[in-house]
C-alpha positions as CSV (number, residue, x, y, z in Angstrom):
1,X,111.0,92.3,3.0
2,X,109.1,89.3,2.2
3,X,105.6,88.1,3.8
4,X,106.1,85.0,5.5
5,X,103.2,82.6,5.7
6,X,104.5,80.7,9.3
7,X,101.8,81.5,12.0
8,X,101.3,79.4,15.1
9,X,98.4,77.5,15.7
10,X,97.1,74.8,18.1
11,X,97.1,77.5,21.1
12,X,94.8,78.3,23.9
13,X,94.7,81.6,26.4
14,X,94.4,81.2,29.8
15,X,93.0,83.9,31.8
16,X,92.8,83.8,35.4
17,X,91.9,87.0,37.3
18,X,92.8,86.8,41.2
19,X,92.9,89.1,44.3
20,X,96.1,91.5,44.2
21,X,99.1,89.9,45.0
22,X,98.7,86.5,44.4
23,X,99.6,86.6,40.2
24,X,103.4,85.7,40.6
25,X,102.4,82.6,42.4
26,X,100.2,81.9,39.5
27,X,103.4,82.7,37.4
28,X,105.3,80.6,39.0
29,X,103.2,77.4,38.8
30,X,102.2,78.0,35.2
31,X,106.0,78.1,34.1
32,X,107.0,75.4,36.3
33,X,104.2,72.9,33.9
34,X,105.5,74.5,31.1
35,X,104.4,77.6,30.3
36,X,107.1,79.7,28.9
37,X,106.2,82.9,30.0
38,X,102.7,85.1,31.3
39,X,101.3,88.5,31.0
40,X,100.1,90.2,34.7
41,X,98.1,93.3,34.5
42,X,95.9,95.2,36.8
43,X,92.2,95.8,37.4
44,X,89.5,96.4,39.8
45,X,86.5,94.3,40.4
46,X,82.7,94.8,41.4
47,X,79.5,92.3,41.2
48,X,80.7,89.2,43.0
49,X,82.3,91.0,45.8
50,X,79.1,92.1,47.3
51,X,77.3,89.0,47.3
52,X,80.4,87.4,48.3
53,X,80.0,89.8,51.7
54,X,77.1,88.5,52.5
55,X,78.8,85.5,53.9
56,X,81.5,86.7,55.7
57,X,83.8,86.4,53.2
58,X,86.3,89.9,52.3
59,X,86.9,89.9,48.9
60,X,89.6,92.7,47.7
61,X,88.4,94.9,44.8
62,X,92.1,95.0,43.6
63,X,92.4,92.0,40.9
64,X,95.5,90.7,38.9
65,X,94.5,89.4,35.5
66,X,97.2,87.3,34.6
67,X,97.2,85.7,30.7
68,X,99.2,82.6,29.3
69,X,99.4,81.3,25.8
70,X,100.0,77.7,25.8
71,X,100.0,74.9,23.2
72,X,97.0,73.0,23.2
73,X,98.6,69.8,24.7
74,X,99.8,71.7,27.6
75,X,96.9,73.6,28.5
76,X,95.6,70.6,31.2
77,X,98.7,70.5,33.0
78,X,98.9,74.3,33.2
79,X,95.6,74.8,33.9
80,X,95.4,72.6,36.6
81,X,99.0,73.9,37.8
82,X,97.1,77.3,37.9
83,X,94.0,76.3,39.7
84,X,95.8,74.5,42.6
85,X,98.0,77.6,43.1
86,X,95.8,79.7,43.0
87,X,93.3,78.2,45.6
88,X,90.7,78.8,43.1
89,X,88.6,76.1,44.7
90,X,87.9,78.5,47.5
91,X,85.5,81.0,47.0
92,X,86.3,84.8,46.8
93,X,89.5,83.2,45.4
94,X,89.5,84.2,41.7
95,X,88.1,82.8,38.2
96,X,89.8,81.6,35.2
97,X,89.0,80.6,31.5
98,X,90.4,79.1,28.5
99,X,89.7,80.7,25.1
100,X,91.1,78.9,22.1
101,X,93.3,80.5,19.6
102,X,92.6,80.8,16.0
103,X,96.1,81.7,15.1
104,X,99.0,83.6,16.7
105,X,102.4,85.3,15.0
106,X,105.4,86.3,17.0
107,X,109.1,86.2,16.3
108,X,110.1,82.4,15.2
109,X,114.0,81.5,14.9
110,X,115.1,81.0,11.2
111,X,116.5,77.3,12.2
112,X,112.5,76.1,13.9
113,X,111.1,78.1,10.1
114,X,113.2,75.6,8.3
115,X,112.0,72.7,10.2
116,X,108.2,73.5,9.4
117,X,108.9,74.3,6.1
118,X,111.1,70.8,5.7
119,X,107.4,69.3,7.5
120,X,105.3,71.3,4.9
C-alpha cells in the first residue's frame, strides 16, 4: 500500500450547540448553502441555563451539538445559513463557533487525486 501525501486543507468546523430538536433544521439550512453533509450528537447543558431563568426565559438542558466541515470560502454563507435557522439571535437559543482546520484526510476519488496532482 502506498502513503499518499493528498490531505485537505482550507477548511473550517462549525459547531453550533442548540436546544433538542432543533439540529435537523440546522442540517437542513447548512446543506441547502452548501454544506455537504453534518454530524448531530447529543449532550446536556448547565451554566447559562440558570441565569437564563432569571428572566423568564426556559432553557432545555437537552442540547444537540451539531458539527460541519466546510471549505473556507463557504463558511459565511453557511454560517449565516445556520444562524438564521437557528434563531440564534434569540437568547436561550443556542451558540455556535468556527474553528479553523489545519488539515483534514478522508476518502478522495482517484479522478479529483489526478487533478491535484496535474495542479502540483
Amino acid at each position: 500500500m502506498t502513503k499518499r501525501e493528498i490531505f485537505l486543507t482550507d477548511l473550517a468546523l462549525i459547531t453550533c450547540i442548540v436546544q433538542r430538536g432543533l439540529g435537523d433544521d440546522i442540517v437542513l439550512a447548512a446543506r441547502e448553502a452548501g454544506a455537504l453533509g453534518a454530524t448531530i450528537n447529543y449532550a446536556r447543558g448547565t451554566g447559562v441555563r440558570e441565569r437564563l431563568g432569571i428572566l423568564g426565559v426556559a432553557v432545555e438542558v437537552e442540547k444537540e451539538v451539531i458539527n460541519i466541515v466546510v471549505a473556507t470560502e463557504q463558511m459565511d454563507t453557511v454560517f449565516d445559513s445556520i444562524h438564521l435557522a437557528g434563531k440564534l439571535d434569540t437568547p436561550g437559543m443556542g451558540f455556535m463557533y468556527v474553528t479553523p482546520l489545519e488539515k483534514a484526510a478522508t476518502y478522495i476519488p482517484p479522478q479529483v487525486v489526478e487533478k491535484l496532482e496535474d495542479k502540483g
